[in-house]
Biopython code that builds the backbone (N, CA, C, O; Angstrom):
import numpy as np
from Bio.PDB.StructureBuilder import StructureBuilder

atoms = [
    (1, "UNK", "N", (-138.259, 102.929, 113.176)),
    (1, "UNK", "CA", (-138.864, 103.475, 111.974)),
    (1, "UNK", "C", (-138.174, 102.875, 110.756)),
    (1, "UNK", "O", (-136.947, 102.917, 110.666)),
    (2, "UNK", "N", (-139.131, 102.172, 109.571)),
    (2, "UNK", "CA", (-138.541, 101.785, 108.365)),
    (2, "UNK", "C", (-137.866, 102.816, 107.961)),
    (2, "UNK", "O", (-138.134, 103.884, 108.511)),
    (3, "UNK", "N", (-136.701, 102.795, 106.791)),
    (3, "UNK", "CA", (-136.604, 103.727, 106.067)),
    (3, "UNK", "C", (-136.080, 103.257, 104.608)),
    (3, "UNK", "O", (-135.092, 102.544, 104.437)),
    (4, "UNK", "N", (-136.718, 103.656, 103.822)),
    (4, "UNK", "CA", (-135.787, 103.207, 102.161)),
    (4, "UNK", "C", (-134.799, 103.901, 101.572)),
    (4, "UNK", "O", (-134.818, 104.041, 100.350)),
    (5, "UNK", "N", (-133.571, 104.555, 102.505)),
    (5, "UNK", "CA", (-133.094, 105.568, 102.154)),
    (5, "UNK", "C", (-133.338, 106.155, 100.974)),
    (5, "UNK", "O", (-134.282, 106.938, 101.071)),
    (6, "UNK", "N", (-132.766, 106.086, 99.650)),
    (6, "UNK", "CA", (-133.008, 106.600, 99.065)),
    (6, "UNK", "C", (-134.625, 106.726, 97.802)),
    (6, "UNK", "O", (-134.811, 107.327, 96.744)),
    (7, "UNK", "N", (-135.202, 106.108, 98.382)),
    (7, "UNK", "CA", (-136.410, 105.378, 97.563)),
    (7, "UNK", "C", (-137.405, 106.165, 97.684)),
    (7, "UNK", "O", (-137.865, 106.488, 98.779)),
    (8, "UNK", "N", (-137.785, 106.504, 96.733)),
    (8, "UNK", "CA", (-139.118, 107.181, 96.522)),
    (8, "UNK", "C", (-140.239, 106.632, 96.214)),
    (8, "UNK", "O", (-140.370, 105.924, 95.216)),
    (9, "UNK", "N", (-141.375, 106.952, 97.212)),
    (9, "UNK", "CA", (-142.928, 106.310, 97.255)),
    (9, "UNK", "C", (-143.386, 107.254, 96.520)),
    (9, "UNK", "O", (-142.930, 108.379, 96.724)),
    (10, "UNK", "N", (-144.620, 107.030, 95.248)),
    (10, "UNK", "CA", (-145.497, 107.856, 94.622)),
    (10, "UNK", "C", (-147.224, 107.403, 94.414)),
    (10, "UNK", "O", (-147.971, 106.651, 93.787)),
    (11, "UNK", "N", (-147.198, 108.178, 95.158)),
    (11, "UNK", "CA", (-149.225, 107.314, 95.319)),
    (11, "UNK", "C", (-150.063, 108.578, 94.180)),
    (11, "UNK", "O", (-150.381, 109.764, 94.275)),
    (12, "UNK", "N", (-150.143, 107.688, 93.316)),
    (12, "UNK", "CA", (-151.330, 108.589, 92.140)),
    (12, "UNK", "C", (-152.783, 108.380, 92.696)),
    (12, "UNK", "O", (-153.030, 107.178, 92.792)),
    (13, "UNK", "N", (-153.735, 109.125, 93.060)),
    (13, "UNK", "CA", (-154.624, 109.415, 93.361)),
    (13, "UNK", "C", (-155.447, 110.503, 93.143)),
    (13, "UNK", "O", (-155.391, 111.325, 92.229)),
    (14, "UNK", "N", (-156.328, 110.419, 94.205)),
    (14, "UNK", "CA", (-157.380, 111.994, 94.307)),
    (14, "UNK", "C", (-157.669, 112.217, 95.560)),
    (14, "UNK", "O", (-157.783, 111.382, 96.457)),
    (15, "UNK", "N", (-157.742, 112.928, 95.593)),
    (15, "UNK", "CA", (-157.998, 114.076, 97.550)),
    (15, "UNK", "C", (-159.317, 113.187, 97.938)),
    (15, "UNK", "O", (-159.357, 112.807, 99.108)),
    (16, "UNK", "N", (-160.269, 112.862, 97.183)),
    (16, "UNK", "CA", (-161.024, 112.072, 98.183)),
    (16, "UNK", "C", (-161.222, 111.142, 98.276)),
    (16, "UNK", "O", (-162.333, 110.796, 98.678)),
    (17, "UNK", "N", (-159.947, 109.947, 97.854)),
    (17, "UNK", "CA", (-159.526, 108.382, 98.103)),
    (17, "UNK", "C", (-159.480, 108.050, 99.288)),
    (17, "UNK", "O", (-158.504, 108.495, 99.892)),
    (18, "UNK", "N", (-160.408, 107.217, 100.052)),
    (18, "UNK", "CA", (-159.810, 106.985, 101.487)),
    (18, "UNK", "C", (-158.749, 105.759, 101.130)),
    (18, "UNK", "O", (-158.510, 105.186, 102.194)),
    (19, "UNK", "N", (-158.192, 105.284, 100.295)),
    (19, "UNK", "CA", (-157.396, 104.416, 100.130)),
    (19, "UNK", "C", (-155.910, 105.118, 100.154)),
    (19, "UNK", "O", (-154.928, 104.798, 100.825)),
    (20, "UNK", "N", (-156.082, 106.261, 99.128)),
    (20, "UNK", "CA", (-155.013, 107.399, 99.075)),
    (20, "UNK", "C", (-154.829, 107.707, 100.407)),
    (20, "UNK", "O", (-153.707, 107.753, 100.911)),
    (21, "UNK", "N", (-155.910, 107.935, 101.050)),
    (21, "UNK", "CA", (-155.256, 108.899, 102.439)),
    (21, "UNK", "C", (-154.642, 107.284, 103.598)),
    (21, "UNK", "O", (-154.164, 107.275, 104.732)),
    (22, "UNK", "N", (-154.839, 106.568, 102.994)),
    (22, "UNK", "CA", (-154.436, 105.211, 103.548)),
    (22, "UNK", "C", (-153.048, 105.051, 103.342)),
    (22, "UNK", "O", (-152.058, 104.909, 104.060)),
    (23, "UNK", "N", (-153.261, 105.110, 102.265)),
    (23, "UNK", "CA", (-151.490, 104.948, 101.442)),
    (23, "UNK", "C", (-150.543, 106.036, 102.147)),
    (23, "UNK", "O", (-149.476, 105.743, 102.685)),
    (24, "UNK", "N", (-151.074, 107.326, 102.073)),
    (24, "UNK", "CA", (-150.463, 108.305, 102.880)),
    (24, "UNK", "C", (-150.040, 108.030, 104.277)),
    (24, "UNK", "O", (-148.892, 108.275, 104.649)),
    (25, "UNK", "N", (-150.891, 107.555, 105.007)),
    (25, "UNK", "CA", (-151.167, 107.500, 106.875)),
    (25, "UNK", "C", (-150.007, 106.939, 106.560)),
    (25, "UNK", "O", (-149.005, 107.643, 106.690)),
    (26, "UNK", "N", (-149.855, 105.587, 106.086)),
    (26, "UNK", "CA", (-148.620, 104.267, 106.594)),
    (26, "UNK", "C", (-147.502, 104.632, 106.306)),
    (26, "UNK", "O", (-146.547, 104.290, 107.003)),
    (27, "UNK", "N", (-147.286, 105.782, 104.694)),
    (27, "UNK", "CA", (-146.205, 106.167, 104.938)),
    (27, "UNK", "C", (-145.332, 107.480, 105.367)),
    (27, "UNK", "O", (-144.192, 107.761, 104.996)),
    (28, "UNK", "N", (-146.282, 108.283, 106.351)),
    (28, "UNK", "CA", (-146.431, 108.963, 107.531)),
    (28, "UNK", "C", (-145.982, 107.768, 108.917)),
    (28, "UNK", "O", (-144.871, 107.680, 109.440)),
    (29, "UNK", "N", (-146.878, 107.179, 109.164)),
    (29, "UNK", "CA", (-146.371, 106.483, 110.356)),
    (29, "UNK", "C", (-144.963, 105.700, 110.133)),
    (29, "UNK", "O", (-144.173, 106.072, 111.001)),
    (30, "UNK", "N", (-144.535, 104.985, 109.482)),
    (30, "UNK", "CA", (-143.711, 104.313, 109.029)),
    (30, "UNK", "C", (-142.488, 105.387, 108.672)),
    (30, "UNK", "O", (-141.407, 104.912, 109.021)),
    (31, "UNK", "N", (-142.401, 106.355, 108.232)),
    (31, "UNK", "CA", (-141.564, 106.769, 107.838)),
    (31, "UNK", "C", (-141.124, 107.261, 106.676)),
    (31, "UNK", "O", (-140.386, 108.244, 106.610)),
    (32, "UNK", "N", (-141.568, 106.576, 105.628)),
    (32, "UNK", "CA", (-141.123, 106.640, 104.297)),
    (32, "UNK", "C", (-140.957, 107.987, 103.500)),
    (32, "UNK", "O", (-141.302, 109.008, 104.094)),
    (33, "UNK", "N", (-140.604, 108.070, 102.575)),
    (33, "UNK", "CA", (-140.352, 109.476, 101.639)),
    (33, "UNK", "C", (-141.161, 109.003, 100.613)),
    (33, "UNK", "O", (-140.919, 108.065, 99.854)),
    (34, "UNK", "N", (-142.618, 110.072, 100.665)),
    (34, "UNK", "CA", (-143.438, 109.577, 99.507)),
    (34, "UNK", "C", (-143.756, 110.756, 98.811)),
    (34, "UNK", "O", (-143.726, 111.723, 99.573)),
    (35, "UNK", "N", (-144.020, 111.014, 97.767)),
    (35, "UNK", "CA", (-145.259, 112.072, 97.439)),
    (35, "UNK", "C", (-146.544, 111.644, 96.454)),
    (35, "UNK", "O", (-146.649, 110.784, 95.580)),
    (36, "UNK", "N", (-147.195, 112.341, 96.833)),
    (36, "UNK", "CA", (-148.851, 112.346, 96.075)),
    (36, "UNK", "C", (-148.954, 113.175, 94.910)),
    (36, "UNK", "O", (-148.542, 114.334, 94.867)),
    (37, "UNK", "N", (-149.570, 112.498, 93.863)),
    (37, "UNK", "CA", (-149.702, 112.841, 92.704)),
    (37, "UNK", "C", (-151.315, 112.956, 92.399)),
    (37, "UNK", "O", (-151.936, 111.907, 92.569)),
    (38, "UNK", "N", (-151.843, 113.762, 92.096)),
    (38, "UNK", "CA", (-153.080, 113.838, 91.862)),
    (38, "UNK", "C", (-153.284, 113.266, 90.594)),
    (38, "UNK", "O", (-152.440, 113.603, 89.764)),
    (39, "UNK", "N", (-154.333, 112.345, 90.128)),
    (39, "UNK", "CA", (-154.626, 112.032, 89.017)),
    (39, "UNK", "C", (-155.158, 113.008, 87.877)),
    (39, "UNK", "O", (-155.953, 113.920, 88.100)),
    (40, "UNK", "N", (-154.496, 112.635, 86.335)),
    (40, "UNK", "CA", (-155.100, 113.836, 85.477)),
    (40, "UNK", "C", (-154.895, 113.324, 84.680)),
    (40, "UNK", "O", (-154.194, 112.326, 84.847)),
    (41, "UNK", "N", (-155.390, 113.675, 83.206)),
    (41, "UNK", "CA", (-155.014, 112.939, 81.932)),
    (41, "UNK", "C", (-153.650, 112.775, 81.681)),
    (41, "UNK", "O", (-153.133, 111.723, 81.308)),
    (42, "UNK", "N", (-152.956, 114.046, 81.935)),
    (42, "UNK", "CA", (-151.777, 113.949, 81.794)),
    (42, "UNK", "C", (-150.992, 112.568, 82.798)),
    (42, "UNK", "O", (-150.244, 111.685, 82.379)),
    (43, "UNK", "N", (-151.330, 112.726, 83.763)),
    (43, "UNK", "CA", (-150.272, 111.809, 84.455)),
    (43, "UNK", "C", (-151.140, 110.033, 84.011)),
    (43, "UNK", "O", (-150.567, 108.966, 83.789)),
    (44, "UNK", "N", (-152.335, 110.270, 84.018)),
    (44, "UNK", "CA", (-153.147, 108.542, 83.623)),
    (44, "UNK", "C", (-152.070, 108.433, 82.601)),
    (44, "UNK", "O", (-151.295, 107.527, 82.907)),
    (45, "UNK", "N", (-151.728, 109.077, 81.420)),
    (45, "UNK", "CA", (-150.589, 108.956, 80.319)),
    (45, "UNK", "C", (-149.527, 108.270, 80.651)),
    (45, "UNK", "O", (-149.087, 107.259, 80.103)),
    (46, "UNK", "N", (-149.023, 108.978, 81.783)),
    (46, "UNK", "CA", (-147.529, 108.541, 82.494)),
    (46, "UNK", "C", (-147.776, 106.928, 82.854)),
    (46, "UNK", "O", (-147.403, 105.846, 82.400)),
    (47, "UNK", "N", (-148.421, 107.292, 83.677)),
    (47, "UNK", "CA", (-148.760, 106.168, 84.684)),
    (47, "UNK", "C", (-148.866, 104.672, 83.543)),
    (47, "UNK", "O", (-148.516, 103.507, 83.733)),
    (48, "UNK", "N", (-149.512, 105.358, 82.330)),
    (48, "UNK", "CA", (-149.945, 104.023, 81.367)),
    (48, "UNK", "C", (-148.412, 103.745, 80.566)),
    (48, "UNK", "O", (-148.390, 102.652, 80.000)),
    (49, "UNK", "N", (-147.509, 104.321, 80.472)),
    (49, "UNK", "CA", (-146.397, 104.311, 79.919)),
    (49, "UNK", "C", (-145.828, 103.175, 80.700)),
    (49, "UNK", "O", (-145.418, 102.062, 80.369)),
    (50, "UNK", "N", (-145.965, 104.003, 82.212)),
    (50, "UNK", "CA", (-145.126, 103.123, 82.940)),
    (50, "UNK", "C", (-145.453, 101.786, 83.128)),
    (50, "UNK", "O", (-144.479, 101.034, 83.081)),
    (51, "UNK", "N", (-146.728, 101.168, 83.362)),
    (51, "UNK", "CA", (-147.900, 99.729, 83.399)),
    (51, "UNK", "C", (-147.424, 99.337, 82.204)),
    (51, "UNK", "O", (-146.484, 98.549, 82.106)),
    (52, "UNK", "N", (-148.249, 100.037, 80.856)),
    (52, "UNK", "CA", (-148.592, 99.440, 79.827)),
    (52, "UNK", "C", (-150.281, 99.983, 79.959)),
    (52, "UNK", "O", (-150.905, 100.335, 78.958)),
    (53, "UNK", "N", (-150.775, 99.985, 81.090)),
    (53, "UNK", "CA", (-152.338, 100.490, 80.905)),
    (53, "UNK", "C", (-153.137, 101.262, 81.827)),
    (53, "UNK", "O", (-152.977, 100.831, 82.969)),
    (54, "UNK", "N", (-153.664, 101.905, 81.790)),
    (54, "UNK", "CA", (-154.471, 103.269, 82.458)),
    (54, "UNK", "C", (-154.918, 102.363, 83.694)),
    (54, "UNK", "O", (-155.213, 101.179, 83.529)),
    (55, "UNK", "N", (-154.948, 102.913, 84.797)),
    (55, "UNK", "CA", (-155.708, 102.149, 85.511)),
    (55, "UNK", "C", (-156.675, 102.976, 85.502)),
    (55, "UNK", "O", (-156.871, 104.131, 85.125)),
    (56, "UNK", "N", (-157.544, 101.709, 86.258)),
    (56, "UNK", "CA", (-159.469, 102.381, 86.310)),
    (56, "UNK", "C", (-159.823, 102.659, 88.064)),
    (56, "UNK", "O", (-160.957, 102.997, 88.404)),
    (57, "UNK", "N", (-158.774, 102.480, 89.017)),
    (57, "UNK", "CA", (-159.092, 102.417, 89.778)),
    (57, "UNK", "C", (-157.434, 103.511, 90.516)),
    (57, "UNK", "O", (-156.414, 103.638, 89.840)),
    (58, "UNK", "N", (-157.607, 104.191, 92.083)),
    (58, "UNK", "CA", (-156.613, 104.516, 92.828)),
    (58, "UNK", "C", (-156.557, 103.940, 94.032)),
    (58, "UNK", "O", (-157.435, 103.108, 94.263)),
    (59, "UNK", "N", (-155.719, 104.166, 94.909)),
    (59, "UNK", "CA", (-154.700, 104.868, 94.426)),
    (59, "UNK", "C", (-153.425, 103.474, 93.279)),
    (59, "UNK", "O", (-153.491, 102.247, 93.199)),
    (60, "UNK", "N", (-152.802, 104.115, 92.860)),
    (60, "UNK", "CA", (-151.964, 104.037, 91.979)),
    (60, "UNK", "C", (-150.140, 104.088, 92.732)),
    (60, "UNK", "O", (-149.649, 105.215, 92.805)),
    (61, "UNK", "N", (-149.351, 102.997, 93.188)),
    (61, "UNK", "CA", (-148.608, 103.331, 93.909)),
    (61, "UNK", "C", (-147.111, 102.394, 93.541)),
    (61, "UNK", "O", (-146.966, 101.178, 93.414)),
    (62, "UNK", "N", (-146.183, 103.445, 93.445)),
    (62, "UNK", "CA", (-145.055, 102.894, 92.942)),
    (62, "UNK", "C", (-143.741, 103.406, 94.177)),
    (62, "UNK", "O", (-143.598, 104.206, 95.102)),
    (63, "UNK", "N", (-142.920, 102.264, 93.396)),
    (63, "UNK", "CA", (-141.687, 102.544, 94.322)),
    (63, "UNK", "C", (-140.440, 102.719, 93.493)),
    (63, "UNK", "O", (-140.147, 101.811, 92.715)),
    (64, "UNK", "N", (-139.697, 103.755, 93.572)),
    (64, "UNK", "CA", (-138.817, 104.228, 92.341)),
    (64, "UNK", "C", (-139.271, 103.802, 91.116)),
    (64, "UNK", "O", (-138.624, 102.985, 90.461)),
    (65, "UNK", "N", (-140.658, 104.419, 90.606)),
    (65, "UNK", "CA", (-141.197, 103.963, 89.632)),
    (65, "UNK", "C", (-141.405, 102.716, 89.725)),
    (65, "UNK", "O", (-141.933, 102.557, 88.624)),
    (66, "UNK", "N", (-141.399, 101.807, 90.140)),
    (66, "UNK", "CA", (-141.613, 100.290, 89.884)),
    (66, "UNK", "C", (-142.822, 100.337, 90.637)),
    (66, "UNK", "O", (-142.938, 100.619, 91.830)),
    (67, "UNK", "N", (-143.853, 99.984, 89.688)),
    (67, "UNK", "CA", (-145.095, 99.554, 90.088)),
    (67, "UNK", "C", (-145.578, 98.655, 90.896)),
    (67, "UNK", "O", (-145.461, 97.547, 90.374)),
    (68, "UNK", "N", (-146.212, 98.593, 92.230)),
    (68, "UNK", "CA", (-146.359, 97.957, 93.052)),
    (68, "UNK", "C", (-147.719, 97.766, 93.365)),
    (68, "UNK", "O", (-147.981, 96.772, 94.042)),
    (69, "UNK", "N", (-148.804, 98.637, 92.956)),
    (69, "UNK", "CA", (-150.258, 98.590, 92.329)),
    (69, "UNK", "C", (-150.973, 99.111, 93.511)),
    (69, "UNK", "O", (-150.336, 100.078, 93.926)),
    (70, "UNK", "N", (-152.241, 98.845, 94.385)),
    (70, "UNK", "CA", (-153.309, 99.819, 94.874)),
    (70, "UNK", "C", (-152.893, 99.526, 96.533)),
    (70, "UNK", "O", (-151.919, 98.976, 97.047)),
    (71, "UNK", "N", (-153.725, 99.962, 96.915)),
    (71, "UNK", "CA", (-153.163, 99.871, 98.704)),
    (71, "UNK", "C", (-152.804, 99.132, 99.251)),
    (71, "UNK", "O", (-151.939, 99.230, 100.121)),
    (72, "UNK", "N", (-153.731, 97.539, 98.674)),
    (72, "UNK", "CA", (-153.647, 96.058, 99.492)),
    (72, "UNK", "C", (-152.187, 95.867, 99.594)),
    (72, "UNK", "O", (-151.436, 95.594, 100.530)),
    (73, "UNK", "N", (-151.969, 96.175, 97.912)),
    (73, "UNK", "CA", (-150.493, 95.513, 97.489)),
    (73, "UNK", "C", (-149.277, 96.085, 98.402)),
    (73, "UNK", "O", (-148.229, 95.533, 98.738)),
    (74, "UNK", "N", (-149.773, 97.370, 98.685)),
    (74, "UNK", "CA", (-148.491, 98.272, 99.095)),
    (74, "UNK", "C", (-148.225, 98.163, 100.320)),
    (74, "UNK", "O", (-147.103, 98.376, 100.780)),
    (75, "UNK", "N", (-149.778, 97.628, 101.368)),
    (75, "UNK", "CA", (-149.656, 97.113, 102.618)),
    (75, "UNK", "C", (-148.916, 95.918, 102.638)),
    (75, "UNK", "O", (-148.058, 95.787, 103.511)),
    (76, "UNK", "N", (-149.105, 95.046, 101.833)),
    (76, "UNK", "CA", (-148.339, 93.698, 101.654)),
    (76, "UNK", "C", (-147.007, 93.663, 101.575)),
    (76, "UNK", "O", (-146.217, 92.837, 102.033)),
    (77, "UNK", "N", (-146.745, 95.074, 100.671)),
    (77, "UNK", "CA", (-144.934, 95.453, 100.372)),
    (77, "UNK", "C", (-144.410, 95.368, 101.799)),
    (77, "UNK", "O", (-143.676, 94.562, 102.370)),
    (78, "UNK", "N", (-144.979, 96.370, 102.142)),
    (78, "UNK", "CA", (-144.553, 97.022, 103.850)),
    (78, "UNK", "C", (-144.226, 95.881, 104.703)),
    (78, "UNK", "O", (-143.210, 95.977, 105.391)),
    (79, "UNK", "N", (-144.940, 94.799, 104.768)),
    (79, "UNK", "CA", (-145.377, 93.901, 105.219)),
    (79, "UNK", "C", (-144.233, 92.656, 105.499)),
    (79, "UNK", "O", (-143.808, 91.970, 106.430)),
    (80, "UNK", "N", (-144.028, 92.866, 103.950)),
    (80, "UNK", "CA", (-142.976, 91.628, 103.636)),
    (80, "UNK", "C", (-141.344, 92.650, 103.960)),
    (80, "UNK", "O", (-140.372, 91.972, 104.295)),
    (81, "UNK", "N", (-141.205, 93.711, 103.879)),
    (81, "UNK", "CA", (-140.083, 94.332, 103.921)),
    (81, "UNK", "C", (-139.933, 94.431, 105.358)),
    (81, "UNK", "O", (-138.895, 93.916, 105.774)),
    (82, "UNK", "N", (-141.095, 95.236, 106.695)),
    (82, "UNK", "CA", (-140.475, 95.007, 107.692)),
    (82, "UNK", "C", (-140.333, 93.700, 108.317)),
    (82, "UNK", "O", (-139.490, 93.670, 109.213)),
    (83, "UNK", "N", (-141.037, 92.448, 108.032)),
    (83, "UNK", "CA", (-140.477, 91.347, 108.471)),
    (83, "UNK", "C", (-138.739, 91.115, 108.114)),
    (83, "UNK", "O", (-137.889, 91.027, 109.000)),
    (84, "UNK", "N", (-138.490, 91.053, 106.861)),
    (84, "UNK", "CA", (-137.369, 91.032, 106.125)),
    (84, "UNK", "C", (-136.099, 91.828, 106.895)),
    (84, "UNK", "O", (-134.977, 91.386, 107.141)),
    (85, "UNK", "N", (-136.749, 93.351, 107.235)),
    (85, "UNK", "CA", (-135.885, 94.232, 108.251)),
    (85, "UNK", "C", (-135.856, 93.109, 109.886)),
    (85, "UNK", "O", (-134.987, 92.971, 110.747)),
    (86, "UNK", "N", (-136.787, 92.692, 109.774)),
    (86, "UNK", "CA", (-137.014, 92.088, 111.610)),
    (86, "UNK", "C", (-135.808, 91.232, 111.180)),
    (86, "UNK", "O", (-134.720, 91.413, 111.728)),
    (87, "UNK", "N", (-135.970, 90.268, 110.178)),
    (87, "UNK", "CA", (-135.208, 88.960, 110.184)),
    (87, "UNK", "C", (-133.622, 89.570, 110.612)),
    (87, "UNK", "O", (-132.990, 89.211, 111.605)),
    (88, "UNK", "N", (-133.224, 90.463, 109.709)),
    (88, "UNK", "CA", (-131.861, 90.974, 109.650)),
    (88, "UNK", "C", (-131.506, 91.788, 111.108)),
    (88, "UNK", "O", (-130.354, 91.659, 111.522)),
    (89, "UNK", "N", (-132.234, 92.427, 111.717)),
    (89, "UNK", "CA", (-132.334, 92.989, 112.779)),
    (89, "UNK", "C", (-131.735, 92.205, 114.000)),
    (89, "UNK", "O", (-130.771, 92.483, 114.714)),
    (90, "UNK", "N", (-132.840, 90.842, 114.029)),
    (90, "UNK", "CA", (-132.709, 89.873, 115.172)),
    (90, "UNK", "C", (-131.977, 88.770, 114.708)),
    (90, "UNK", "O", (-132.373, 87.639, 114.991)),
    (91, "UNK", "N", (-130.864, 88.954, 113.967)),
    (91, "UNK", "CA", (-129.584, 88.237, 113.872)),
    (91, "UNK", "C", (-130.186, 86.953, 113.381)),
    (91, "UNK", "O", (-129.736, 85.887, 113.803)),
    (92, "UNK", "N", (-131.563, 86.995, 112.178)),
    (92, "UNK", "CA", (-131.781, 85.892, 111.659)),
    (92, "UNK", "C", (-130.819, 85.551, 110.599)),
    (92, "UNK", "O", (-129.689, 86.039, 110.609)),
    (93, "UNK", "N", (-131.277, 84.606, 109.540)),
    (93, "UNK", "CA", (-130.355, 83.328, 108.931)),
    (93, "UNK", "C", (-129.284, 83.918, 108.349)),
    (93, "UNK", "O", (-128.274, 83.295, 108.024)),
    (94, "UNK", "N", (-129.461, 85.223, 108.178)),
    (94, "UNK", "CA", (-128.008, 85.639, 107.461)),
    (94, "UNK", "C", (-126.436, 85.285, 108.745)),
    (94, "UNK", "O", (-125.280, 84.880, 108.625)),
    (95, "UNK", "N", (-127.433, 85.793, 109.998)),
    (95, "UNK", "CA", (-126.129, 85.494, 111.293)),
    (95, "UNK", "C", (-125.482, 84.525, 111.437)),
    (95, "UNK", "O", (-124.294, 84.285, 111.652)),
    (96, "UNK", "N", (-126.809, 83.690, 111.230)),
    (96, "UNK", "CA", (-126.737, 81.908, 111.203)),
    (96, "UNK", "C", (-125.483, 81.415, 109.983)),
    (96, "UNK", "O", (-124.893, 80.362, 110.225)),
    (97, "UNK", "N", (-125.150, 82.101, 108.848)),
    (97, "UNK", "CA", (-124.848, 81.498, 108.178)),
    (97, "UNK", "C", (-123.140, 81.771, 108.462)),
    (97, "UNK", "O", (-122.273, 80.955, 108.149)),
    (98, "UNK", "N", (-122.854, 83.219, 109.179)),
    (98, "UNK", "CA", (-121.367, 83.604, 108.838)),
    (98, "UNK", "C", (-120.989, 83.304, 110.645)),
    (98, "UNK", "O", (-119.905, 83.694, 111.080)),
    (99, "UNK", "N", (-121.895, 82.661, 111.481)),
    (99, "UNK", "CA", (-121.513, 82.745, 113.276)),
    (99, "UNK", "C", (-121.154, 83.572, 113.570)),
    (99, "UNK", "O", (-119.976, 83.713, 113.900)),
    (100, "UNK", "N", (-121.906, 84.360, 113.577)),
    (100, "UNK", "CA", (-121.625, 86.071, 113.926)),
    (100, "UNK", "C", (-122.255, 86.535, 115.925)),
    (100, "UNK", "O", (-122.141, 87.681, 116.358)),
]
sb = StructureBuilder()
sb.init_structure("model")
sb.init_model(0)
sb.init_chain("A")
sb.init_seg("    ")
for serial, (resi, resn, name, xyz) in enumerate(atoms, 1):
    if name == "N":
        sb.init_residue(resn, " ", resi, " ")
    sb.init_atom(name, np.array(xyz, "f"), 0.0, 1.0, " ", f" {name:<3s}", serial, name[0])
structure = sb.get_structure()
């Protein structure tokens, strides 16, 4: 199971996003520490603070605040991080470098 110890996932959405409940599943299966934010004027505010601009579309998904953008992207995060975990795992190039 991934884990980001201390890292917090935040998926801005709405209850009937199947992208949201997407964003949710993976980080359910996976492991992660996320929570769901329902979209509202108030938080589109936040959210635009944090961008620079409202999005028009959800879900909406950040990682300790750092914007990482809609599902594709966040599958892609996942993506590139557990390879990254594999590399370090299976005694890739970092091993290589100290002959461990």
């Amino acid at each position: 199971m991934t884990q980001l110890g201390d890292s917090m996932i935040t998926i801005y959405g709405q209850d009937d996003c199947v992208y949201c409940k997407k964003a949710a599943k993976l980080c359910n299966e996976e492991g992660y520490i996320y929570r769901s934010v329902d979209i509202n004027n108030d938080i589109l505010d936040k959210i635009e603070y944090l961008m620079g601009f409202k999005p028009k579309t959800v879900p909406q998904i950040f990682v300790n605040e750092q914007y990482v953008g809609g599902f594709t992207q966040f599958r892609e995060w996942h993506t590139n991080r557990s390879q990254e975990n594999a590399m370090i795992d299976e005694g890739g190039p970092i091993d290589e470098l100290f002959e461990i």
